[in-house]
TIRO-143643 format. One record per residue: residue number from 1; residue in three letters; x, y, z of N, C-alpha, C in turn. Coordinates in steps of 0.1 Angstrom, whole numbers, plus 5000, padded with zeros to 4 digits. Example, Ala and Ser with C-alpha at 12.3 -4.5 7.8 and 13.67 -1.06 7.14 Angstrom:
BEGIN
k	r	n.px	n.py	n.pz	ca.px	ca.py	ca.pz	c.px	c.py	c.pz
1	ALA	5132	4943	5078	5123	4955	5078	5132	4967	5078 $
2	SER	5128	4978	5071	5137	4989	5071	5129	5000	5079 $
***
This chain:
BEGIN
k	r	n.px	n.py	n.pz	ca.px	ca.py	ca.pz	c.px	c.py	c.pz
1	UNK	7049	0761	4103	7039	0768	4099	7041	0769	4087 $
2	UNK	7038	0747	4093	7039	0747	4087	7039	0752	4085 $
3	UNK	7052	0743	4103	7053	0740	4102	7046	0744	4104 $
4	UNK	7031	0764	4117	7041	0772	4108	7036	0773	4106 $
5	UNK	7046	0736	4085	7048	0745	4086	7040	0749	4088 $
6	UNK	7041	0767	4095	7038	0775	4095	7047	0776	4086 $
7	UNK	7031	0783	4038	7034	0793	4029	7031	0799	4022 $
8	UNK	7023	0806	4015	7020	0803	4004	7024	0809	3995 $
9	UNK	7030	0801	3999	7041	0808	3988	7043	0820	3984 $
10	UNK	7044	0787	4015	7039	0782	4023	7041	0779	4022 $
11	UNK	7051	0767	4043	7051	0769	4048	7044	0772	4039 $
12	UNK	7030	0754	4065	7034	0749	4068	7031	0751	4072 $
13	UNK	7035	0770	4109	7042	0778	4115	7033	0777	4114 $
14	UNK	7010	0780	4115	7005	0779	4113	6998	0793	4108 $
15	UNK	6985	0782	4133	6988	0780	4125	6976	0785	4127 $
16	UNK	6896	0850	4135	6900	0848	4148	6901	0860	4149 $
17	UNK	6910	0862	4152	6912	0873	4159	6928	0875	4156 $
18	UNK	6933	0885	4159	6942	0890	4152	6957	0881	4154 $
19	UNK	6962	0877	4149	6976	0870	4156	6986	0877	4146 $
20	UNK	7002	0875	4156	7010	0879	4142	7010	0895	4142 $
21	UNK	7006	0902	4147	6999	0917	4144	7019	0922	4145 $
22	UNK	7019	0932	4140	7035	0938	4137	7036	0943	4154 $
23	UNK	7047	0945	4158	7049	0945	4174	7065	0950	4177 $
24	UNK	7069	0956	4183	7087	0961	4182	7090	0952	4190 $
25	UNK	7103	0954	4190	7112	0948	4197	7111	0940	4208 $
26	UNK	7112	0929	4211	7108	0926	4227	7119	0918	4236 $
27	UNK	7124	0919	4248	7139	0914	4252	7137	0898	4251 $
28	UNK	7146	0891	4246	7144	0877	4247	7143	0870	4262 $
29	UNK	7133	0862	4266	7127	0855	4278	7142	0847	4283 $
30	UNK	7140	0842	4292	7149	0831	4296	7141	0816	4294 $
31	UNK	7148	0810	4294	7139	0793	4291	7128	0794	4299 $
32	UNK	7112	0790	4296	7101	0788	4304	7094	0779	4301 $
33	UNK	7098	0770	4291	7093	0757	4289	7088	0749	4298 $
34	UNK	7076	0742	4294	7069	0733	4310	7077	0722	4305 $
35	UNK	7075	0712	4312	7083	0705	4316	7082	0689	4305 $
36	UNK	7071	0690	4301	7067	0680	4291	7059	0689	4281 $
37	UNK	7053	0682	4269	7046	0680	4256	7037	0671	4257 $
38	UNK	7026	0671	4248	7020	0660	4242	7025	0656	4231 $
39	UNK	7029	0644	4228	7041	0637	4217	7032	0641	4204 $
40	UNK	7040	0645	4194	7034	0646	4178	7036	0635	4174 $
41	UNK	7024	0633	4160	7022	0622	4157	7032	0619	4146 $
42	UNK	7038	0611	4140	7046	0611	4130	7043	0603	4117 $
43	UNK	7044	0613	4109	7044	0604	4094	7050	0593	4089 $
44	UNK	7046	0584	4078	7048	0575	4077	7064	0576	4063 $
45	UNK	7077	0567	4071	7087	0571	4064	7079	0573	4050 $
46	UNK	7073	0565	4039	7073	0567	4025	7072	0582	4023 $
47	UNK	7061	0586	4033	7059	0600	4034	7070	0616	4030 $
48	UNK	7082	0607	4033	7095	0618	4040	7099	0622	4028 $
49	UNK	7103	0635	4025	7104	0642	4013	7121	0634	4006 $
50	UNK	7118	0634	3992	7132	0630	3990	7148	0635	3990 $
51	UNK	7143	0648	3992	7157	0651	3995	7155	0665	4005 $
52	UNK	7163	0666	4016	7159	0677	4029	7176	0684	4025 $
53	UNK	7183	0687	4016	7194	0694	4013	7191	0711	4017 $
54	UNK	7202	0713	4020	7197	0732	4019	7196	0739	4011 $
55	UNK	7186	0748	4013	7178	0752	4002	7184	0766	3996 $
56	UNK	7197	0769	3997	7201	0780	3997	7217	0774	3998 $
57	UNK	7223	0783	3987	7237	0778	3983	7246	0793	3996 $
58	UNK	7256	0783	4007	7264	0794	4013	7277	0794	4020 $
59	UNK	7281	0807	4016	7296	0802	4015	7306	0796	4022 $
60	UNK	7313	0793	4014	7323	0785	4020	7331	0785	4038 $
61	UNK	7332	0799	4039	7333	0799	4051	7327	0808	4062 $
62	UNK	7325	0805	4076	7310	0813	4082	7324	0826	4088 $
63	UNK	7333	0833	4080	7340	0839	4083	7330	0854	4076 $
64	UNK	7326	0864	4088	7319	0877	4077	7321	0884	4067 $
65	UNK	7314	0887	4062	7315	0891	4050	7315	0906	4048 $
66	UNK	7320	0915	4046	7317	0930	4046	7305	0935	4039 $
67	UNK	7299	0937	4054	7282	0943	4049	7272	0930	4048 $
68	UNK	7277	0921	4053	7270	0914	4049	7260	0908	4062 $
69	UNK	7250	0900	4061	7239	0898	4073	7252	0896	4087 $
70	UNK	7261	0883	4086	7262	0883	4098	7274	0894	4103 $
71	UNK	7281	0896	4095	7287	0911	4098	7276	0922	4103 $
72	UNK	7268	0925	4097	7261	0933	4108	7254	0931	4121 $
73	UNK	7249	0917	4120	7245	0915	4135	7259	0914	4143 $
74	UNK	7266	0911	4138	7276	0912	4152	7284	0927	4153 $
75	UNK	7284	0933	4145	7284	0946	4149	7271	0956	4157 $
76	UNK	7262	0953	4157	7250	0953	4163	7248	0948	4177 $
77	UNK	7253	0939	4176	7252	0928	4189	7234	0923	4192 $
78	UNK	7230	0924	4185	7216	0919	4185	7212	0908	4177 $
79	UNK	7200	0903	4171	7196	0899	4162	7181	0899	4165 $
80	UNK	7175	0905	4152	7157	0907	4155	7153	0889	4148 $
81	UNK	7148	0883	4154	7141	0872	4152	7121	0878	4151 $
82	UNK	7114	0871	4141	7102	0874	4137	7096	0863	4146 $
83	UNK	7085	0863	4148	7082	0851	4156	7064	0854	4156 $
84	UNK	7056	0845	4159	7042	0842	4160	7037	0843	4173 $
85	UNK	7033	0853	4179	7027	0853	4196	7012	0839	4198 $
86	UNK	7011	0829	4185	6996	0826	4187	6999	0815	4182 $
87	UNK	7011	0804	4182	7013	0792	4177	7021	0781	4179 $
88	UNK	7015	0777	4196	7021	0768	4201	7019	0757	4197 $
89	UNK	7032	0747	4202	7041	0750	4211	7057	0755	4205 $
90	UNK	7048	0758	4192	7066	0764	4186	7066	0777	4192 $
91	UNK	7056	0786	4191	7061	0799	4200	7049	0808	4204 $
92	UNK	7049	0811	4216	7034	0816	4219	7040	0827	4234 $
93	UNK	7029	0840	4231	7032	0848	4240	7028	0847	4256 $
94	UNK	7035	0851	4266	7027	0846	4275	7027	0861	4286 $
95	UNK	7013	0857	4297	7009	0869	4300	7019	0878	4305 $
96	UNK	7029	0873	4308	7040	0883	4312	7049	0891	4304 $
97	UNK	7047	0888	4292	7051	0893	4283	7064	0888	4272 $
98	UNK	7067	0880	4280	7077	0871	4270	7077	0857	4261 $
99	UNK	7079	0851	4258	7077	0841	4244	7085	0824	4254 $
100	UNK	7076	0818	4246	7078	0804	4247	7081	0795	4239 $
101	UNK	7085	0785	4236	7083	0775	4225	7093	0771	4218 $
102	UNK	7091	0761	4209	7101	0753	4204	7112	0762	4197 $
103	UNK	7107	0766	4187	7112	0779	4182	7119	0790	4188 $
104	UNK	7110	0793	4199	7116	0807	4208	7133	0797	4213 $
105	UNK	7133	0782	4219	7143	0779	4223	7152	0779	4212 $
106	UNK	7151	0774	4199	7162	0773	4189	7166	0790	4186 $
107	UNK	7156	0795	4184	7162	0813	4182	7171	0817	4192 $
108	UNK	7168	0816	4207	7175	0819	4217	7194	0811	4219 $
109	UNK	7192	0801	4214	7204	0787	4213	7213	0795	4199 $
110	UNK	7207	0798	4192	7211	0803	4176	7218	0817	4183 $
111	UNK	7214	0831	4190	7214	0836	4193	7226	0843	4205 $
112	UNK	7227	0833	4212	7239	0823	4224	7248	0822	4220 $
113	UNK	7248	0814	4211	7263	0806	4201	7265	0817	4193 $
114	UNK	7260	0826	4188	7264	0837	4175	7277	0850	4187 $
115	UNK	7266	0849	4198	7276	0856	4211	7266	0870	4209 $
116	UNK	7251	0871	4207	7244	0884	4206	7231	0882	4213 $
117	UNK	7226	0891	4215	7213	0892	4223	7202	0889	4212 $
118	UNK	7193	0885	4218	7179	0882	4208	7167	0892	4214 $
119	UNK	7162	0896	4202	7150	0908	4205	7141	0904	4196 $
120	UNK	7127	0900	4200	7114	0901	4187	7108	0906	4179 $
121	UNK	7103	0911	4167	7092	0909	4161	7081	0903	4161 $
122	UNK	7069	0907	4156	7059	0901	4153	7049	0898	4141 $
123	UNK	7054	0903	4131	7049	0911	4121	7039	0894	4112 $
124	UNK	7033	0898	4102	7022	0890	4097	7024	0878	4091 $
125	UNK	7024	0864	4091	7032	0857	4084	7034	0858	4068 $
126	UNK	7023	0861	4060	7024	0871	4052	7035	0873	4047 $
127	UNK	7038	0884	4053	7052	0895	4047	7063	0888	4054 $
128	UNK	7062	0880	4058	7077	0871	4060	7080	0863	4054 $
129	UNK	7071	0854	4051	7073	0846	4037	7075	0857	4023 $
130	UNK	7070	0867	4022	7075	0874	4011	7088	0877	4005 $
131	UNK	7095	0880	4017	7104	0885	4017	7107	0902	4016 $
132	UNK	7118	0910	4014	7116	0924	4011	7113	0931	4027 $
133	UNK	7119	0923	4038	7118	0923	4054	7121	0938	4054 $
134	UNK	7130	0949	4045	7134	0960	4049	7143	0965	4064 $
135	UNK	7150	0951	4064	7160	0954	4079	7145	0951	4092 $
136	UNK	7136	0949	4089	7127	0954	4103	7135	0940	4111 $
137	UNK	7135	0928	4106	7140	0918	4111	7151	0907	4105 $
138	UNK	7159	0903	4115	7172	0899	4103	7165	0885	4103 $
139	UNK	7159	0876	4110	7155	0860	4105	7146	0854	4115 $
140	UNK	7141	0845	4105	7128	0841	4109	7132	0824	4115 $
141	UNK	7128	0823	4128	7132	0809	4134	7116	0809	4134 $
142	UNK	7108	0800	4124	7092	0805	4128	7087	0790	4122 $
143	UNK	7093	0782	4122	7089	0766	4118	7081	0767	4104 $
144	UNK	7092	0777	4092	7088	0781	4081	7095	0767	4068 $
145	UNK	7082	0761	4063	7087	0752	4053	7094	0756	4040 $
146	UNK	7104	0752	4034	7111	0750	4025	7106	0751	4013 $
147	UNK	7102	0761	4006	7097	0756	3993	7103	0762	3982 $
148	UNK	7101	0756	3970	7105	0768	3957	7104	0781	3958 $
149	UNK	7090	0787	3959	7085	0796	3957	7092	0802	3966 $
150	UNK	7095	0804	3978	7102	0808	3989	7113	0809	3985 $
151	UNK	7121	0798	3980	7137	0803	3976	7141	0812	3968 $
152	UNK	7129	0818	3961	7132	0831	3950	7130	0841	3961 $
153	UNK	7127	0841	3968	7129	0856	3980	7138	0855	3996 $
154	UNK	7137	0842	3995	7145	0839	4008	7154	0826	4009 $
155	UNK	7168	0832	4011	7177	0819	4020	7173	0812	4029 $
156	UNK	7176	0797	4029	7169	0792	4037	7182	0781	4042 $
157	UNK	7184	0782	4058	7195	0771	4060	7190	0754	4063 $
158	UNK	7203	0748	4064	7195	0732	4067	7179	0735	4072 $
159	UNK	7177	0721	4067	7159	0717	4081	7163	0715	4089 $
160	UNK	7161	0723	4103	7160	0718	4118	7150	0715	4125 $
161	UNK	7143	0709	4116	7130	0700	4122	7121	0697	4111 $
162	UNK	7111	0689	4113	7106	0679	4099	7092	0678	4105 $
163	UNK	7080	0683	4100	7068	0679	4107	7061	0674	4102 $
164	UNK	7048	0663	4103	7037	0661	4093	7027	0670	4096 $
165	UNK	7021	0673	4080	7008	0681	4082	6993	0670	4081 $
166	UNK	6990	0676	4093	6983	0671	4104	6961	0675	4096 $
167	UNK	6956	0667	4091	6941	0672	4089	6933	0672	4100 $
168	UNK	6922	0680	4108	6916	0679	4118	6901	0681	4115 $
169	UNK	6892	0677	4121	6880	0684	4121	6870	0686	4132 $
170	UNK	6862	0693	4130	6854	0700	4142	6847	0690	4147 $
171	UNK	6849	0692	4160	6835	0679	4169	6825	0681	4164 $
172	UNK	6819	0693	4164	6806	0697	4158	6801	0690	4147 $
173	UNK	6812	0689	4136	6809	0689	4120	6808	0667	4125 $
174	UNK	6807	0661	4131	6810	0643	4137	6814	0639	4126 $
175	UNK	6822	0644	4120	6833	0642	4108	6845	0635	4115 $
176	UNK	6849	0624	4114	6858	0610	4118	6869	0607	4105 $
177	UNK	6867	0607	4094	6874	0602	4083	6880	0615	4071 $
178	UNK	6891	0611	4068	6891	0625	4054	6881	0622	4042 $
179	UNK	6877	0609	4039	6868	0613	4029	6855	0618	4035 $
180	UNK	6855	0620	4051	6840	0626	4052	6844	0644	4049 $
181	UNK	6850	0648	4048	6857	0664	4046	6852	0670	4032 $
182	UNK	6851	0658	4022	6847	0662	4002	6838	0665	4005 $
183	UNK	6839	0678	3998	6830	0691	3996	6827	0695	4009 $
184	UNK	6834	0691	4019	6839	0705	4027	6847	0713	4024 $
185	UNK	6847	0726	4036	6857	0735	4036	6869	0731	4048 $
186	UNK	6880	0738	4046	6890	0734	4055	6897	0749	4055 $
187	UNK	6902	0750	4067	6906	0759	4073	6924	0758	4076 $
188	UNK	6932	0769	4071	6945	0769	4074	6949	0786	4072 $
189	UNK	6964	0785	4080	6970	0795	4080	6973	0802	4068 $
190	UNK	6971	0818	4068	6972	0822	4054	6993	0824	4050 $
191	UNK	6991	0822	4040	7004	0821	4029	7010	0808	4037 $
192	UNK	7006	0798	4041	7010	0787	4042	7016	0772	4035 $
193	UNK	7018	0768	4035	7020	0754	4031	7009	0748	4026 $
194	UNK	7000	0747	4040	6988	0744	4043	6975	0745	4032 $
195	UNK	6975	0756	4029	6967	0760	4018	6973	0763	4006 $
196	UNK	6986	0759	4007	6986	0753	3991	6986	0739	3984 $
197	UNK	6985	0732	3994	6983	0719	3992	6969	0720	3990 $
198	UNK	6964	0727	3999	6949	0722	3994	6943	0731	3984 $
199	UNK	6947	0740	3979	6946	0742	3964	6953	0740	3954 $
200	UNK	6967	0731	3956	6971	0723	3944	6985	0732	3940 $
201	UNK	6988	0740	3950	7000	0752	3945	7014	0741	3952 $
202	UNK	7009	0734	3959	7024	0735	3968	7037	0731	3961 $
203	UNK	7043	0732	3964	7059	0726	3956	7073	0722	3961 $
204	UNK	7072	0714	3968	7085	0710	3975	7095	0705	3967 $
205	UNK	7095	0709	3952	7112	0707	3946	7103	0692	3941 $
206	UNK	7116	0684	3946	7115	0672	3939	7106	0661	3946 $
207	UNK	7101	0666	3959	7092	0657	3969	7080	0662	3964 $
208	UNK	7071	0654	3959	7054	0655	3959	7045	0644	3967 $
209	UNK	7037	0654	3977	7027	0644	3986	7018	0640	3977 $
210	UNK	7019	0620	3978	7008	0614	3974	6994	0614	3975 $
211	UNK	6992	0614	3989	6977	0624	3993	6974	0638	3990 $
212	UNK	6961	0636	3982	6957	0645	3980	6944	0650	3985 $
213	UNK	6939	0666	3986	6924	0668	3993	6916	0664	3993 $
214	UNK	6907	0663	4003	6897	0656	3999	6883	0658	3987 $
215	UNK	6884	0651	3980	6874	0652	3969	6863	0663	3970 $
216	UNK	6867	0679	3964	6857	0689	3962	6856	0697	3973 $
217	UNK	6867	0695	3981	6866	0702	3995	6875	0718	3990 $
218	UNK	6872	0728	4000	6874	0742	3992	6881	0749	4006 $
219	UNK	6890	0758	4001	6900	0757	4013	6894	0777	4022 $
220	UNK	6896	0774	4032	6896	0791	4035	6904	0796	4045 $
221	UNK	6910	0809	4051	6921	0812	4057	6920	0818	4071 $
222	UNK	6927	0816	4079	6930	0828	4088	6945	0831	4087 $
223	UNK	6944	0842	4097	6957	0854	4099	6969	0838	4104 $
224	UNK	6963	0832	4114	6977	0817	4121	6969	0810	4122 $
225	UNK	6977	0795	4118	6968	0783	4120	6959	0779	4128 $
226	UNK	6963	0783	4144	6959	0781	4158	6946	0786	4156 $
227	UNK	6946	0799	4150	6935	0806	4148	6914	0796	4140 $
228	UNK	6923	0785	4138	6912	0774	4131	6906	0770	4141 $
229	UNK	6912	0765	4150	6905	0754	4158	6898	0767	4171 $
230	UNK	6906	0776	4172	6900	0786	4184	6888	0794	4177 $
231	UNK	6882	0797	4165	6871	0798	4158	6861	0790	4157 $
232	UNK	6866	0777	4162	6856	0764	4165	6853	0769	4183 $
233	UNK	6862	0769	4186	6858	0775	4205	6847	0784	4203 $
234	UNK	6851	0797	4195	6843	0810	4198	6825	0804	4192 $
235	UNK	6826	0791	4184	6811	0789	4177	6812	0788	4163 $
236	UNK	6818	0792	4155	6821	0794	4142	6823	0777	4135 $
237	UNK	6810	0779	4130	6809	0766	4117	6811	0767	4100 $
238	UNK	6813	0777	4099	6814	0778	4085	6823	0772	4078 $
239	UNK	6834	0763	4082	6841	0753	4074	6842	0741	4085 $
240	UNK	6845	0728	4085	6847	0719	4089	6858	0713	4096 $
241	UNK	6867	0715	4086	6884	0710	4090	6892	0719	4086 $
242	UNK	6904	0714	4094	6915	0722	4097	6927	0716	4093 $
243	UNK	6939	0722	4087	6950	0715	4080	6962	0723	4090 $
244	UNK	6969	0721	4097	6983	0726	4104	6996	0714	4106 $
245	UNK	7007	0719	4113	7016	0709	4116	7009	0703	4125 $
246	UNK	7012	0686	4126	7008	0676	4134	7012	0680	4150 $
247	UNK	7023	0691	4149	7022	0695	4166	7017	0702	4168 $
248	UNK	7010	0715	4161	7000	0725	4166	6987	0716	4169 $
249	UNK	6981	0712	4158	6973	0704	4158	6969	0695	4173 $
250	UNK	6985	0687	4180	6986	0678	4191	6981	0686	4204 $
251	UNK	6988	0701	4199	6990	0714	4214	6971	0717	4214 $
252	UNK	6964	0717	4203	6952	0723	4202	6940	0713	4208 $
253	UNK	6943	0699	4205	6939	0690	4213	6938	0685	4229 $
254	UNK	6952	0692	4232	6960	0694	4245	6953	0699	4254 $
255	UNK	6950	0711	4248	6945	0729	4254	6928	0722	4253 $
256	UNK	6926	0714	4245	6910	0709	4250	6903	0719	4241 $
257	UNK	6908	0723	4230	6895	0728	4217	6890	0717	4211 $
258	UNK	6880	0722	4206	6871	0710	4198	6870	0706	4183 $
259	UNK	6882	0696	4185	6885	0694	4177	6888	0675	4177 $
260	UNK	6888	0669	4165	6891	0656	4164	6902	0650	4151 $
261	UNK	6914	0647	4155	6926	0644	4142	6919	0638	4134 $
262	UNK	6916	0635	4122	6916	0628	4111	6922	0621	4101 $
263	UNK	6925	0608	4099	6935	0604	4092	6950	0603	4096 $
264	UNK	6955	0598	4088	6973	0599	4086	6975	0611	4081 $
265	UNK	6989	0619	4082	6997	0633	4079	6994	0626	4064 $
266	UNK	6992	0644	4056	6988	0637	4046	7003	0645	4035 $
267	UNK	7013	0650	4042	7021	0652	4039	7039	0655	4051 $
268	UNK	7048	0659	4046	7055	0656	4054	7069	0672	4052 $
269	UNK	7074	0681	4065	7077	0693	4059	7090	0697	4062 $
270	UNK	7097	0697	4055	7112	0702	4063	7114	0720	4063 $
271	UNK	7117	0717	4079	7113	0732	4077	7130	0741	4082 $
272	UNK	7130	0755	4077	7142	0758	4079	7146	0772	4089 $
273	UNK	7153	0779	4094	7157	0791	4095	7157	0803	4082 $
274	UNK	7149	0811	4082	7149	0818	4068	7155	0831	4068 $
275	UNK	7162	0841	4059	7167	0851	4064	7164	0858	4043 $
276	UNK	7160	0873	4051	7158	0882	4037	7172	0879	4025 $
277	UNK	7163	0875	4014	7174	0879	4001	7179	0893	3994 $
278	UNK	7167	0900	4000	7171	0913	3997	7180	0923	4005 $
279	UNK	7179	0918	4016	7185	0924	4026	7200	0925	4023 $
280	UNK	7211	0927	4035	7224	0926	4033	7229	0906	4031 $
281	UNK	7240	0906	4025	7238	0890	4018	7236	0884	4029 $
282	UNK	7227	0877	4029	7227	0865	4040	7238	0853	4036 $
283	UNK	7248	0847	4027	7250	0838	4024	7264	0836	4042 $
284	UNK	7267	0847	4045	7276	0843	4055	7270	0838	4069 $
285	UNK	7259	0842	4071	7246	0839	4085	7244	0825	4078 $
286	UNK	7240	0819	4064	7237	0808	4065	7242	0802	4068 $
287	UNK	7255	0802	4065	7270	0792	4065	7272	0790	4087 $
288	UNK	7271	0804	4088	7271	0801	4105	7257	0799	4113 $
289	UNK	7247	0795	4104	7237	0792	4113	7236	0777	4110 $
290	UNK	7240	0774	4098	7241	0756	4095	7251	0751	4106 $
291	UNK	7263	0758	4110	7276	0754	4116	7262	0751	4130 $
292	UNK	7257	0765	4133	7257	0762	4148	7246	0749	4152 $
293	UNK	7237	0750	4138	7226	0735	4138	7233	0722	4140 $
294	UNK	7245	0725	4131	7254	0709	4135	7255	0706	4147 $
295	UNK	7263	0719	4155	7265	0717	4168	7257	0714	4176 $
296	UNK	7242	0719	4175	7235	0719	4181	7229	0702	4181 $
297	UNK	7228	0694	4168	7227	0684	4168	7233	0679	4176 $
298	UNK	7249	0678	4170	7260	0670	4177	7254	0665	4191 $
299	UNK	7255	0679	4198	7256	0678	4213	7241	0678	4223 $
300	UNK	7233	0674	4211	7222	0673	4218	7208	0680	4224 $
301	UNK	7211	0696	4224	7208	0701	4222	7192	0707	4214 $
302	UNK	7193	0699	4204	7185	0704	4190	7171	0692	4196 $
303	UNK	7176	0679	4200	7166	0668	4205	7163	0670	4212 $
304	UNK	7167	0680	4226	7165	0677	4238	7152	0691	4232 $
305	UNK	7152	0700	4228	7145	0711	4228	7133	0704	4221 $
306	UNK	7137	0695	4213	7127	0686	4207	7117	0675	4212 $
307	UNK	7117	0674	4223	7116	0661	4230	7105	0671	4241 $
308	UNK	7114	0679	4253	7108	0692	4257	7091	0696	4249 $
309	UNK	7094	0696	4240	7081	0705	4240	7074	0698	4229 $
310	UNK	7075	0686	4218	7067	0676	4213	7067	0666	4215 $
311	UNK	7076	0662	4228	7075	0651	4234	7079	0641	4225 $
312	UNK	7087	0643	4217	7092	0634	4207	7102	0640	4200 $
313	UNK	7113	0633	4188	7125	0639	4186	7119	0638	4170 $
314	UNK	7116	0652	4164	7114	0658	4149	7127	0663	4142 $
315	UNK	7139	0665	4152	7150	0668	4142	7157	0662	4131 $
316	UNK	7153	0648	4133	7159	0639	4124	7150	0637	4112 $
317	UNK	7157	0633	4099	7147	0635	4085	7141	0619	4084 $
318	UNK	7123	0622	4083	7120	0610	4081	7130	0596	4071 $
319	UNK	7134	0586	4078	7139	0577	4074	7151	0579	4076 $
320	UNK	7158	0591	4083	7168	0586	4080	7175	0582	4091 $
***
């Protein structure tokens, strides 16, 4: 969100009516994954950003640090994860009250391995990308992209997953091609990725997507990505297309909204685990949440949660 992402600095995590709304604590679900995905589409290697390094320097060893983020979660024995009730299949609420999705599994695994319980948030994607969390939540597993602007407020550990951002547009609009979109409107998650690309903000460091918007087209927002295409359900024409990660996008097609992909990913997102700069130092949580990503690779883990629910394996960096 965007991937999410679901930024804007965006992220990316996407992606109406109110989503995200601030929400307390909620006990972490046990695995409720269905049993397959519809596969995301994947970008074209040239696409792959040039360098997916972490985006946050952390220390040397994931031994705690006094006062510091993961010293207090394990004194705590918790950890508040932020998360999206409206943006599958990375994480979405369900009628019984507990959380699903790609994301909800890596939070829950991250969570396991640290040796503490996991409890929710919900709060606006907004003010999580901002940063200045105020303790309400120690980190965001929320398929949040990597960007500059982000690294001035928030650590961010390895990418544990890589998405392309996906253009869509409304059945309605019998819009088939991205140059039919110029001097449309397009529709994305607010403080996203998403809409910064399409107003020309975005900034992935040293990667810049070649594709650019479509000629004269003008971007507008909702509260989560998801929130685009289910505005096309409720009747709502006032923009055309839709910009999210190529798996929301895949899930929104899935679920039978009306909607039709457009084009190739017109860019490509590495997205990370993010945790407040302001808060208590995160630099020792990063060092042990990179460790537990390794592991989690290593052993299979990280693919299999990947495969599960996009039907396809996004952990690995385009090309490599």
């Amino acid at each position: 969100m965007s991937l999410r992402g679901r930024l804007s600095l965006l992220g990316a995590t996407a992606v109406l009516f109110a989503a995200c709304s601030s929400g307390g604590s909620t006990p972490a679900p046990a695995s409720q994954a269905p049993a397959s995905q519809a596969p995301a589409s994947q970008a074209p290697a040239s696409q792959a950003p040039a360098s997916q390094a972490p985006a946050s320097e952390a220390a040397a060893s994931a031994a705690p640090i006094a006062g510091g983020l993961l010293d207090k979660v394990l004194k705590a024995g918790t950890i508040k994860m932020s998360t999206d009730p409206q943006y599958p299949p990375q994480s979405s609420l369900k009628s019984d009250g507990t959380y699903e999705g790609f994301d909800i599994d890596v939070g829950n695994e991250i969570a396991k391995r640290l040796g503490v319980k996991l409890a929710y948030e919900t709060p606006d994607w907004n003010l999580i990308t901002a940063g200045s969390w105020g303790g309400r939540w120690d980190f965001s597993v929320g398929s949040m992209t990597i960007t500059t602007p982000r690294e001035k407020v928030l650590a961010f550990s390895k990418p544990y997953y890589y998405t392309p951002a996906q253009i869509a547009a409304s059945k309605a609009s019998g819009i088939t091609t991205l140059d039919g979109l110029a001097g449309k409107v397009i529709c994305a998650g607010e403080a996203t990725t998403y809409y910064d690309w399409l107003t020309g903000a975005l900034d992935l460091g040293s990667y810049t997507p070649t594709t650019k918007p479509p000629a004269g087209s003008t971007a507008t927002t909702l509260s989560t990505d998801r929130l685009c295409a289910e505005a096309w359900k409720a009747g709502r024409n006032d923009f055309q297309g839709w910009l999210s990660s190529s798996t929301t996008v895949e899930q929104a097609v899935k679920d039978g909204l009306p909607l039709v992909k457009v084009g190739d990913p017109v860019y490509f997102e590495p997205l990370g685990v993010a945790f407040d700069k302001s808060g208590p130092d995160p630099s020792d949580m990063v060092t042990r949440v990179n460790e537990i990503l390794d592991e989690m690779r290593a052993d299979g883990t990280l693919k299999g949660f990947a495969v599960k629910w996009f039907g396809t394996d996004l952990t690995v960096a385009p090309g490599g």
